[in-house]
C-alpha positions in Angstrom: 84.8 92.5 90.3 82.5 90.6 88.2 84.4 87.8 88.0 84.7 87.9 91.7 81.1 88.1 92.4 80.2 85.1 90.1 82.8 83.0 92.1 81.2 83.8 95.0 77.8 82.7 93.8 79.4 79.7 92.4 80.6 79.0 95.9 77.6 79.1 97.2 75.4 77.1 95.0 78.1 74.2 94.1 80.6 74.2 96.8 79.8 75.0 99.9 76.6 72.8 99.9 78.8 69.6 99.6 80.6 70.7 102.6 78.2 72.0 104.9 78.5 70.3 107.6 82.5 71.2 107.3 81.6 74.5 107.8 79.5 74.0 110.6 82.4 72.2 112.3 84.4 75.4 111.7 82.3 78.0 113.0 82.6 76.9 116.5 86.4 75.6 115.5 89.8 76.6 114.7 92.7 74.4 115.4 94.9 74.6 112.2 98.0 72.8 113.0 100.5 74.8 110.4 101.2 78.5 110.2 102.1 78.8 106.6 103.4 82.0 105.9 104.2 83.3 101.8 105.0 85.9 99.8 102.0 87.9 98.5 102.4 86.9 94.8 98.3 85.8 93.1 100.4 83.2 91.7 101.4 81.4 95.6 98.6 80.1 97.0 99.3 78.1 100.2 96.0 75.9 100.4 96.6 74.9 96.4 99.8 74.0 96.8 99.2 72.2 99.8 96.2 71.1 99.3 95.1 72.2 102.5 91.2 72.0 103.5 89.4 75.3 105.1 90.6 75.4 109.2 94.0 73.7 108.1 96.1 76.5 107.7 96.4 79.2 109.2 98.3 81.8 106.9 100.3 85.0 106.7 100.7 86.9 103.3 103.3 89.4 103.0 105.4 91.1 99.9 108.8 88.6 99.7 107.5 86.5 102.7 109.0 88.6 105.0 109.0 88.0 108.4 109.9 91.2 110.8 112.3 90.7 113.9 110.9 90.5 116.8 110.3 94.3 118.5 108.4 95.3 121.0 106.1 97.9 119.0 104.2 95.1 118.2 102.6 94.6 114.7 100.3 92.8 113.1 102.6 90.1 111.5 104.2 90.3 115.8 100.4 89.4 116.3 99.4 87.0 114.3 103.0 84.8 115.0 102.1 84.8 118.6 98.3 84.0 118.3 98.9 81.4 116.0 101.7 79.4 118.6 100.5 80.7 122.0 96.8 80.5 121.5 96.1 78.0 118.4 98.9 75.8 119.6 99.9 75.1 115.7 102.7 72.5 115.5 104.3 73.6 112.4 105.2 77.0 110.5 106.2 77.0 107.6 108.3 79.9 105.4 107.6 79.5 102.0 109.7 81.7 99.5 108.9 81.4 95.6 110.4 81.3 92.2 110.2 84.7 90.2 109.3 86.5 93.1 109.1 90.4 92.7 111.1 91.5 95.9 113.6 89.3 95.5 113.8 90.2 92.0 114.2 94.0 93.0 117.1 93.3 95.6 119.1 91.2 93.2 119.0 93.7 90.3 119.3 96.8 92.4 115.7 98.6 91.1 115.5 102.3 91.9 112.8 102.2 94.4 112.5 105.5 95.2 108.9 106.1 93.9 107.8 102.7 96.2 109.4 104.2 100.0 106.7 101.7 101.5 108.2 98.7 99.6 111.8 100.3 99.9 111.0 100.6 103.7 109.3 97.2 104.1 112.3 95.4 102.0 115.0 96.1 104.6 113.7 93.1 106.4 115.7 91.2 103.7 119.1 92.8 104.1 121.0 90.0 105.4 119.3 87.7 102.9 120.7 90.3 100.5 124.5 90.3 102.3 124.8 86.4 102.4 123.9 86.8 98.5 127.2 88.7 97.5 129.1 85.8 98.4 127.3 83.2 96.1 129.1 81.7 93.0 129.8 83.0 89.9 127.0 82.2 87.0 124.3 81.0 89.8 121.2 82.7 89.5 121.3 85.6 92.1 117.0 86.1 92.3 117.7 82.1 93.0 119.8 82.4 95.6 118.0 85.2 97.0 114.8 83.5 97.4 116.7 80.5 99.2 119.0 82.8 101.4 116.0 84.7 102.2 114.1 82.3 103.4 116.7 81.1 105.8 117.1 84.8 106.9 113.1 84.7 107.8 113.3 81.1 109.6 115.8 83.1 111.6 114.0 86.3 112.2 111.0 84.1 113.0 113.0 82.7 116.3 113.5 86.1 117.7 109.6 86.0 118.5 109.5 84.9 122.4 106.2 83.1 121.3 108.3 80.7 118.7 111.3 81.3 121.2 109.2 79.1 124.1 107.2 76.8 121.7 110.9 75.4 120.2 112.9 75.4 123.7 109.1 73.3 124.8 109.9 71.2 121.5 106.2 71.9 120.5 107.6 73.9 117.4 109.1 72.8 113.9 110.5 75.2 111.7 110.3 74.8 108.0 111.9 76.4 105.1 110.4 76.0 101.8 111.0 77.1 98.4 108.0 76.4 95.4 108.8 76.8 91.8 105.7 77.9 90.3 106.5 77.1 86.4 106.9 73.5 87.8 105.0 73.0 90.7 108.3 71.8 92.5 108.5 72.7 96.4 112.3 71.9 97.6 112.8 71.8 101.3 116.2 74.1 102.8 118.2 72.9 105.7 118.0 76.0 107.4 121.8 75.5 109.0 123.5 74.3 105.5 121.5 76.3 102.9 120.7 72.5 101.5 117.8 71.5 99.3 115.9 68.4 98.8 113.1 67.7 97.0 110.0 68.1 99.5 107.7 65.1 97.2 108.3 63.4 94.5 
């Protein structure tokens, strides 16, 4: 907690001064134009890898970037989805699965969740990633191929929200599918229909 204190202080004295008048702008504004939303993992952080100013992005964090079908018990993920198309208007959202990533990870090697129900409970939101995974080639990487397939399964799940639903049939609305490599700072880019990858930047 130390350590997060004396970041804060640092903050204060030598960087928000320099962008005061950034902040001012802010406080009366809030028109990010991408939804961005990760896995949970310390090691993803949206605005890093983007590069992103404060007010740019507007970001949900959940454990394997898992985006809920859309029900109508409403929850806060449900929430945020809408607010962030119906009432910020953002143009772009953006799924962003990563290398190494612990849910993923847990699926591919069958781990005996029993003493997590929570995460056992939350990671049923990736059963079809984990279906369309059995069928993948023999000596590819299955936490690999989870990651990918699973973030097609989320950009999917995502479109069941009637908020994303109006926004794409208005053609207000881009979906993205990213995948970032944290060991090399890589971000590939998935064709959400072919499973394809390209290079986001060189």
């Amino acid at each position: 907690m130390q350590d997060l204190a004396e970041g804060v202080a640092h903050f204060q004295r030598g960087v928000f001064p320099a962008q005061a008048a950034h902040f001012q702008r802010l406080a009366t504004t809030h028109r990010p134009s991408t939804l961005f939303i990760s896995c949970s993992d310390a090691r993803v952080i949206p605005e890093l890898i983007t590069q992103s100013e404060p007010g740019e992005l507007f970001v949900i964090r959940t454990a394997g970037n898992l985006v809920p079908a859309y029900t109508p018990n409403a929850d806060g993920i449900a929430a945020s989805i809408e607010y962030a198309v119906a009432v910020l208007g953002v143009s772009d959202i953006v799924v962003c699965g990563h290398s190494a990533c612990g849910a993923m990870t847990a699926l591919a090697d069958d781990h005996d969740l029993a003493a997590l129900p929570a995460v056992a409970h939350w990671l049923r939101h990736a059963e079809a990633s984990r279906v369309r995974t059995a069928c993948a080639e023999p000596g590819e990487d299955k936490v690999s191929v989870l990651v990918r397939n699973n973030v097609i399964a989320q950009l999917a799940n995502l479109a069941t929200h009637p908020s994303v639903v109006r926004a794409l049939a208005a053609k207000t609305l881009t979906l993205h599918g990213w995948v970032y490599d944290i060991p090399t700072g890589a971000v590939d880019q998935l064709d959400p229909v072919t499973g394809c990858s390209a290079a986001l930047a060189a």
